[in-house]
C-alpha positions in Angstrom: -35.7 -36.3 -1.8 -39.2 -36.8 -0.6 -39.1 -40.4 -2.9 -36.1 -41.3 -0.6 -37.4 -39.8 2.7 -40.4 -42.4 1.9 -38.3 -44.8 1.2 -36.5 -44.5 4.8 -39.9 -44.4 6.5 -40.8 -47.8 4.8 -37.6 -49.6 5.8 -37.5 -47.8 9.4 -41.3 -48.0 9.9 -41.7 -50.8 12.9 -38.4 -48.5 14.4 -40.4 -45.1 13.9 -43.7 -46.7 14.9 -42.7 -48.3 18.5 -41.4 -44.8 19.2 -44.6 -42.7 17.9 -46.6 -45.6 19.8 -44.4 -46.1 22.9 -45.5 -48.0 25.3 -44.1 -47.8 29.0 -44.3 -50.0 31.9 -46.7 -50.9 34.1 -44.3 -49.0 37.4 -43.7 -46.0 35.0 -47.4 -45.8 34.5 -47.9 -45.8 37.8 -45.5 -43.8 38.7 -47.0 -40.9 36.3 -50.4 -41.6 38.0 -49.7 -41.1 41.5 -47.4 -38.0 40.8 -51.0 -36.1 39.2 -53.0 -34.3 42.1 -57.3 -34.7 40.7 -58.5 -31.2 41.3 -61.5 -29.8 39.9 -62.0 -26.3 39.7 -64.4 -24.8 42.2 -66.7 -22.3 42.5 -67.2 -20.3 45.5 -70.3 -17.6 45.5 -68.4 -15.6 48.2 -65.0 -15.4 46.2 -64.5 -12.2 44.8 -65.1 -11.8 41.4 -61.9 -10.8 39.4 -60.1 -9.0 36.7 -58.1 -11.9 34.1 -56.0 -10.7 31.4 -54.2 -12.2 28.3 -51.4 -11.6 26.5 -49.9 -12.7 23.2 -48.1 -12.1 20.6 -47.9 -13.0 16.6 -46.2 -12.2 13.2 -45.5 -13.0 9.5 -43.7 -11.7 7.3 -42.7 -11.8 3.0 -39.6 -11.5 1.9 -38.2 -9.5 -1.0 -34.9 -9.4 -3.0 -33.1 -7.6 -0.1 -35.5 -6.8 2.3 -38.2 -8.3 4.0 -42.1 -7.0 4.7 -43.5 -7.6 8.5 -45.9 -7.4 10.6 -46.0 -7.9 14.1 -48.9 -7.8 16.0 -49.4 -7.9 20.3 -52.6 -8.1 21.6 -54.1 -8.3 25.1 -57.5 -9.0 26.3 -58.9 -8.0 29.4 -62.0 -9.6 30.9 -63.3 -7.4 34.0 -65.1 -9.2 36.9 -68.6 -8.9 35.2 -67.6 -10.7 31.9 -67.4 -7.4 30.0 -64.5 -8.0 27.5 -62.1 -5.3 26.1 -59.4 -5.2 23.6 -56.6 -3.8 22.5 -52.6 -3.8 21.1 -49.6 -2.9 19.0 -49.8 -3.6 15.4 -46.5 -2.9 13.4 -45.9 -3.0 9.9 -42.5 -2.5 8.6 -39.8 -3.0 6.1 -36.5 -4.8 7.7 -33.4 -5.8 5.7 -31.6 -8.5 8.3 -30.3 -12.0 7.9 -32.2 -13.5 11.2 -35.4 -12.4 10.7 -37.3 -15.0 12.7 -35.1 -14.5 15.8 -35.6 -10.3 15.5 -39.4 -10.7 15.2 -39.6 -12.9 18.5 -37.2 -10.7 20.3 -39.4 -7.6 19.2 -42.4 -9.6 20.1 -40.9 -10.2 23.4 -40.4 -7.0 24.1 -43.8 -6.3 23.2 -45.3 -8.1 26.2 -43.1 -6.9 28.5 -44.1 -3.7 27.6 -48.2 -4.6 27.6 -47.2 -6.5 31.4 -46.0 -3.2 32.5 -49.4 -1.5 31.1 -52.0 -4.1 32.6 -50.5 -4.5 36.5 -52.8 -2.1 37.6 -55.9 -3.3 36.0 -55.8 -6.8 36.0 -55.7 -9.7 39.5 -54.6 -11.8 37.0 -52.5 -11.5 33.4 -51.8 -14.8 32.1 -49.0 -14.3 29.2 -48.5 -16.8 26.5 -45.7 -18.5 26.6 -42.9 -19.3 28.9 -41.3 -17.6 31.9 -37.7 -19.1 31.3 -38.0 -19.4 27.8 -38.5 -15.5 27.3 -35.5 -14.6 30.6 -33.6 -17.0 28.2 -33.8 -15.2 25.3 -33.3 -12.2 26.2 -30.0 -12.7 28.1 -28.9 -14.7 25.2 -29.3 -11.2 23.3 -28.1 -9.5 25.8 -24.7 -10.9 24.8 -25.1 -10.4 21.3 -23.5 -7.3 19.9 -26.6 -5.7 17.8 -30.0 -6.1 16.9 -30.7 -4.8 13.6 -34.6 -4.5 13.9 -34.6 -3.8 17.5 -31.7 -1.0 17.4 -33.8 0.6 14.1 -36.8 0.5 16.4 -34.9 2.2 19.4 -35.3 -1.0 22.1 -32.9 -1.8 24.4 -32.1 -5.5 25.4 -30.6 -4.8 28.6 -33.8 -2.6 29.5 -36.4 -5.3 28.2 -35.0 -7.7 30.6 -34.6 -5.3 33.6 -38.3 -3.7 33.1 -39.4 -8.3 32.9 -38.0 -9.2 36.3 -38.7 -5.2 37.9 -42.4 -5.8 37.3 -42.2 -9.5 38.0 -40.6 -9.0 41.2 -43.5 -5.9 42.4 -46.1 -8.5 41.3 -45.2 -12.0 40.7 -48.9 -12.9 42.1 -50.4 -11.7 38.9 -48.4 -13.6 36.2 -49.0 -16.6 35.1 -47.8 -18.0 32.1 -48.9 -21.0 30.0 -47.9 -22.8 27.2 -49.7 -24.9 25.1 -47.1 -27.0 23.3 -44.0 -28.0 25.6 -41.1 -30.3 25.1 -40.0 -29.6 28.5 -38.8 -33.4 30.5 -38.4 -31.2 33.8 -39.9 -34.3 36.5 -40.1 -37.0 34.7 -37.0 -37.0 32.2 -38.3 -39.7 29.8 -37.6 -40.1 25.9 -41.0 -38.0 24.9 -42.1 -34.5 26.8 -43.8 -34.7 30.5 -47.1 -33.3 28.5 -47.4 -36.6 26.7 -47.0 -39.0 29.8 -49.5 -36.4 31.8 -52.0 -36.3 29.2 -52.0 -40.3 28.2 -51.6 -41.4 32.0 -54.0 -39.4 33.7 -57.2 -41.0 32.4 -58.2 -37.6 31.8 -58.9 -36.8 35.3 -58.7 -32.5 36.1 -55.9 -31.6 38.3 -52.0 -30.9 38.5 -48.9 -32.2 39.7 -46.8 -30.8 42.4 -45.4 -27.1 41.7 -41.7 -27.5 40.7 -39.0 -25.1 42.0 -37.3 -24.9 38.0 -34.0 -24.8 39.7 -34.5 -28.6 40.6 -35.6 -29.1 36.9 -34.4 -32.9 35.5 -34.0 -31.2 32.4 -30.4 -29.4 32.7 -30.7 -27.0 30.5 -33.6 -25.6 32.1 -32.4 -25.9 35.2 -29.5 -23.6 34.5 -31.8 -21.1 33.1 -33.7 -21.6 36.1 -30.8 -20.6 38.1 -29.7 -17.6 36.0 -32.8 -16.1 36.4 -32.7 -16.1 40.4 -29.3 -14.6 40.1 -30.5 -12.0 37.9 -33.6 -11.5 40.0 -31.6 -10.9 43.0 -29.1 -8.6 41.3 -31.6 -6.6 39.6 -34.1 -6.2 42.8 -32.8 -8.0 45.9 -35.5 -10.5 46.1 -34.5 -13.9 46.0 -37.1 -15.7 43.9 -37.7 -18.3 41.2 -39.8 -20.3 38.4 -42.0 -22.9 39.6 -43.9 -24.7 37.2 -46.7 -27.0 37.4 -48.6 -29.2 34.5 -52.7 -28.5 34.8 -55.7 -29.8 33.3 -58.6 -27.4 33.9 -61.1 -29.9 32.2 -62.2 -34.0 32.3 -60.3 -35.3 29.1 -59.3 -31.8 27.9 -55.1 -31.0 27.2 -52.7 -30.7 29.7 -50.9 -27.7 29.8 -47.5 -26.6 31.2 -48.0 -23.5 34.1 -44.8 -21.5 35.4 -45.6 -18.7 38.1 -42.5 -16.8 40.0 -42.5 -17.2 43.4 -39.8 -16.5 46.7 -37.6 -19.9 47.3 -39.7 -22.0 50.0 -43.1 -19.9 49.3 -46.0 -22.3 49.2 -47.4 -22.5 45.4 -49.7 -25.0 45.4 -52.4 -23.4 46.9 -51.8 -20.7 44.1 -52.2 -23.4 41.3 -55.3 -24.5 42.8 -56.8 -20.9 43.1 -55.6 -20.5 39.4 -58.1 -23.4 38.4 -60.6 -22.1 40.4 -60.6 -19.3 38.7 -59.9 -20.6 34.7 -62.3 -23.6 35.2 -65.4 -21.2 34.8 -64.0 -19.3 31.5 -62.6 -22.0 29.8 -63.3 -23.4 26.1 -62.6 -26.7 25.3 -60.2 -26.8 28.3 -58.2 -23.9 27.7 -58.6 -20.1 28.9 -60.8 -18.2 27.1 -58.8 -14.8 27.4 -55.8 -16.5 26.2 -57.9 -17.7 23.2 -58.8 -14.4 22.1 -55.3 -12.5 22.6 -54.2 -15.6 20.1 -56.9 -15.4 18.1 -56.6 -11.5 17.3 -52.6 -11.7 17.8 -52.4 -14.0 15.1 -50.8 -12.8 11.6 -51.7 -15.5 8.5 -50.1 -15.4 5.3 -53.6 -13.8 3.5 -52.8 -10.6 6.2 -49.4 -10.1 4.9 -50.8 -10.7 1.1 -53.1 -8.1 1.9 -50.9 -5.4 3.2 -48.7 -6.5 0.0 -51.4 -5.8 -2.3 -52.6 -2.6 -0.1 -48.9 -1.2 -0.7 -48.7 -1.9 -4.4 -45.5 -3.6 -3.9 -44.4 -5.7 -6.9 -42.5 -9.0 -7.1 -38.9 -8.6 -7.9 -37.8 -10.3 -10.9 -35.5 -13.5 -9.9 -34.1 -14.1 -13.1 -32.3 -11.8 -15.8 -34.9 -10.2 -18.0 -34.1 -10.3 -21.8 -32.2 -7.4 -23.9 
C-alpha cells in the first residue's frame, strides 16, 4: 500500500502542493493583518508579583492478548511569586481490559484535571490548563450520554460529577483559568480551508499580540459554536451564572508560535483587558514563546513508550504467544 500511496502523491503532487503551499489574496492578507492587535508584554515594577500554575496530563499504554497495561500520569506545576518552583501529581498504573482504550484514558485524564483545578484554586492567581475549555465540556457531556465507562466505573468516577465539579469551580473562579492549546484546527473568525493558527502565524510578520477575544457562541465554526452554547446552558443550570468561552489567538514572543487562549467569562464582560494582563504576565516566564509552567507539567506529564517498556519489564510481564505453539 505505501508503493501506491506514493504513487497517488506523484500523480496528485501539483494538487497536494498548491494546498500545503496556499497562497491567499492580497484582501485576505489584509484582512488577517488588521484583525491581529501588536501587543508586547509589559512589565510593571509595581504589579504584584503572582502565583502561576500548570496543568497537564499524559498516558501510554501496551496492549496484551485481552487486556491492556497503562499508565496515566497528571502533573501540575506551581511557580510561587519568587520563582520558587514545586511539583507534584497522580501517577496511575493499571491493567484495563476495554475496547476504547484511547477514549477511557482521555476521559480519566480529564477527570484528572478537574480534580487537580479543584486542588490549586486556593494557591494559585493563575492555573493555566492544557488544553481546551470546550473541547474537555464536550467530552464529557458526550459521555455523559453514554451508558458505561469501563475504566472510569472500575475506578469509581462519576461523569455527571466530573462535569458538575468543571463548571462549579469554573463559575467561583473563572479569573484564574486559562487554557491554551498548542495545536488547534479551530476556523472559529476566519473560517478558511486551513486552521485560524496558520493564517495568524504566516500573516502577522511575527509581530507579539492577539486578536480580539471571541464570545465562542459567535464561533464561525458550527460545531463549536453549538458546544459553545451548551456549555452556557449547562453553566446556568448547574450554577445560575450566565457565562461563556471566549477565546483569543496570542503570540507572547516576536516570531515565536501562535497559540489559541479560551478563558470563561459573564456574556458582555470585557476580556481583553484580561488577555493583555495574561501576556503581561507569561511574557517574563516564557521559553521559546511558550509558558514555562506549561512546559514543565508537559514535560513531567508525558508517558513515552521506554516508561511503559519499563514498568513491563519491572512487572515481569511476558509477551503472549500470537500463534499456536507446536504439540
Amino acid at each position: 500500500m505505501l508503493t501506491q500511496a506514493l504513487d497517488t502523491a506523484l500523480v496528485l503532487f501539483g494538487s497536494l502542493r498548491s494546498k500545503i503551499d496556499e497562497v491567499i489574496s492580497i484582501d485576505v492578507a489584509k484582512e488577517v493583518k488588521t484583525l491581529w492587535i501588536p501587543y508586547r508584554g509589559v512589565r510593571n515594577p509595581y504589579m504584584k508579583r503572582i502565583n502561576v500554575a500548570a496543568i497537564d496530563s499524559g498516558y501510554n499504554y501496551k496492549e496484551f492478548r485481552g487486556y491492556a497495561l497503562y499508565i496515566q500520569n497528571t502533573a501540575w506545576i506551581h511557580i510561587d511569586s519568587k520563582g520558587g518552583e514545586q511539583c507534584n501529581g497522580i501517577a496511575d498504573v493499571d491493567v484495563i481490559s476495554t475496547s476504547n482504550i484511547e477514549y477511557e484514558l482521555s476521559l480519566l485524564s480529564i477527570a484528572r484535571e478537574v480534580e487537580a483545578m479543584s486542588k490549586l484554586v486556593t494557591s494559585a492567581d493563575i492555573i493555566l490548563v492544557d488544553g481546551s475549555a470546550v473541547a474537555m465540556f464536550s467530552k464529557l457531556r458526550r459521555a455523559m450520554l453514554e451508558s458505561e465507562h469501563e475504566l472510569l466505573d472500575f475506578k469509581g468516577i462519576k461523569v455527571s460529577e466530573v462535569l458538575k465539579n468543571f463548571l462549579i469551580t469554573l463559575s467561583l473562579y473563572p479569573r484564574k483559568f486559562v487554557f491554551l492549546s498548542k495545536n488547534s484546527t479551530a476556523k472559529d473568525i476566519l473560517g478558511f480551508v486551513k486552521g485560524d493558527i496558520y493564517y495568524f502565524e504566516r500573516y502577522t510578520e511575527g509581530l507579539p499580540g492577539y486578536t480580539k477575544p471571541l464570545n465562542l457562541t459567535q464561533s464561525k465554526h458550527m460545531g463549536i459554536a453549538l458546544a459553545a452554547k451548551m456549555f452556557t446552558h449547562s453553566m446556568k443550570s448547574t450554577t445560575g451564572i450566565k457565562a461563556s468561552i471566549y477565546m483569543s489567538y496570542v503570540r507572547f514572543e516576536p516570531y515565536a508560535r501562535v497559540y489559541r487562549v479560551e478563558l470563561v467569562g459573564e456574556f458582555d464582560e470585557p476580556v481583553e483587558p484580561r488577555i493583555r494582563y495574561l501576556i503581561d504576565v507569561l511574557s517574563i516566564a516564557t521559553v521559546s514563546g511558550y509558558p514555562y509552567p506549561l512546559m514543565r507539567a508537559d514535560q513531567i506529564a508525558k508517558v513515552s513508550n521506554n516508561d511503559v517498556e519499563r514498568v513491563v519489564a519491572v512487572l515481569g510481564v511476558m509477551e503472549d504467544p500470537y500463534s499456536r505453539e507446536p504439540i
